[in-house]
C-alpha positions as CSV (number, residue, x, y, z in Angstrom):
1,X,9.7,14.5,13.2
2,X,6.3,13.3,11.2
3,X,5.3,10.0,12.0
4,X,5.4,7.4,9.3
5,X,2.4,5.5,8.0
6,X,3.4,2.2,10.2
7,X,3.3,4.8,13.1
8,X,-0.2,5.9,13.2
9,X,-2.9,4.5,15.6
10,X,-5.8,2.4,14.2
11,X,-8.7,5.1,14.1
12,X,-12.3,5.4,12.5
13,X,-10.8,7.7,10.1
14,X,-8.9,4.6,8.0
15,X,-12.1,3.5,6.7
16,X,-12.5,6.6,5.1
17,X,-9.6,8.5,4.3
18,X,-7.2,6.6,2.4
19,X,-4.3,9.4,3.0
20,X,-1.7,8.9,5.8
21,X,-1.1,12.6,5.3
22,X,-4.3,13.7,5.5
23,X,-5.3,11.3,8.4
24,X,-2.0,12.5,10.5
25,X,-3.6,16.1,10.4
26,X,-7.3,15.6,11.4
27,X,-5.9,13.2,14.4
28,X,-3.4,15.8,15.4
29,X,-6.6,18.7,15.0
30,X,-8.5,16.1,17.5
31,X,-11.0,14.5,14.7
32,X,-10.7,11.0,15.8
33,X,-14.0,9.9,14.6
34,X,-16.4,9.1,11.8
35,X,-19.3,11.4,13.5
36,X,-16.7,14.4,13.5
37,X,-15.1,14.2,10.6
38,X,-18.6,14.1,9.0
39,X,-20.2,17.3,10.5
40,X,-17.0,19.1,9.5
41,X,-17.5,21.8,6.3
42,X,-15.1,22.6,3.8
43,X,-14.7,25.6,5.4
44,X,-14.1,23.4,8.8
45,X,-11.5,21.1,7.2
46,X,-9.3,24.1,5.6
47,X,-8.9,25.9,9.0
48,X,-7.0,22.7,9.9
49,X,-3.1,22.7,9.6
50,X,-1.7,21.3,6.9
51,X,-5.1,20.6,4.8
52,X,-5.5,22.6,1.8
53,X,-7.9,23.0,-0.7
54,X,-7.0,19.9,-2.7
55,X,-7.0,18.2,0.6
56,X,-10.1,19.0,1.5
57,X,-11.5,18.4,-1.6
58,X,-10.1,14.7,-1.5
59,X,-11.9,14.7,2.4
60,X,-15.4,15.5,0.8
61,X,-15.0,13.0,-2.1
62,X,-14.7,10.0,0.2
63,X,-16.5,10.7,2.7
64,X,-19.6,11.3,-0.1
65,X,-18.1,7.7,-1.5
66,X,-18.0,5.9,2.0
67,X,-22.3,7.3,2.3
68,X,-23.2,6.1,-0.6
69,X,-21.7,3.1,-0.4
């Protein structure tokens, strides 16, 4: 059963990715912070499930929007 958006803990991860989805997987992968969701590649994020390339395209775009900000 996939947990709803209401379900999910508070992590680091909310200040960047705006996705429930996308958020769900990296927590369930074990990415629970900022400092590892950053040193993770494209290549990195597409080896975890249920992340795509569209997905992980989306990952790189905001977390390029949350350094420059």
């Amino acid at each position: 059963m996939m947990k709803k958006c209401a379900d999910l803990p508070p992590s680091e991860l909310d200040q960047i990715i705006s996705c429930p989805h996308t958020r769900r997987c990296l927590l369930n992968s074990g990415v629970t912070t900022l400092d590892q969701l950053l040193s993770l590649s494209i290549d990195d994020l597409l080896q975890i499930k249920g992340i795509g390339q569209v997905i992980a395209k989306n990952v790189v775009k905001e977390r390029e929007q949350y350094l420059s900000s």
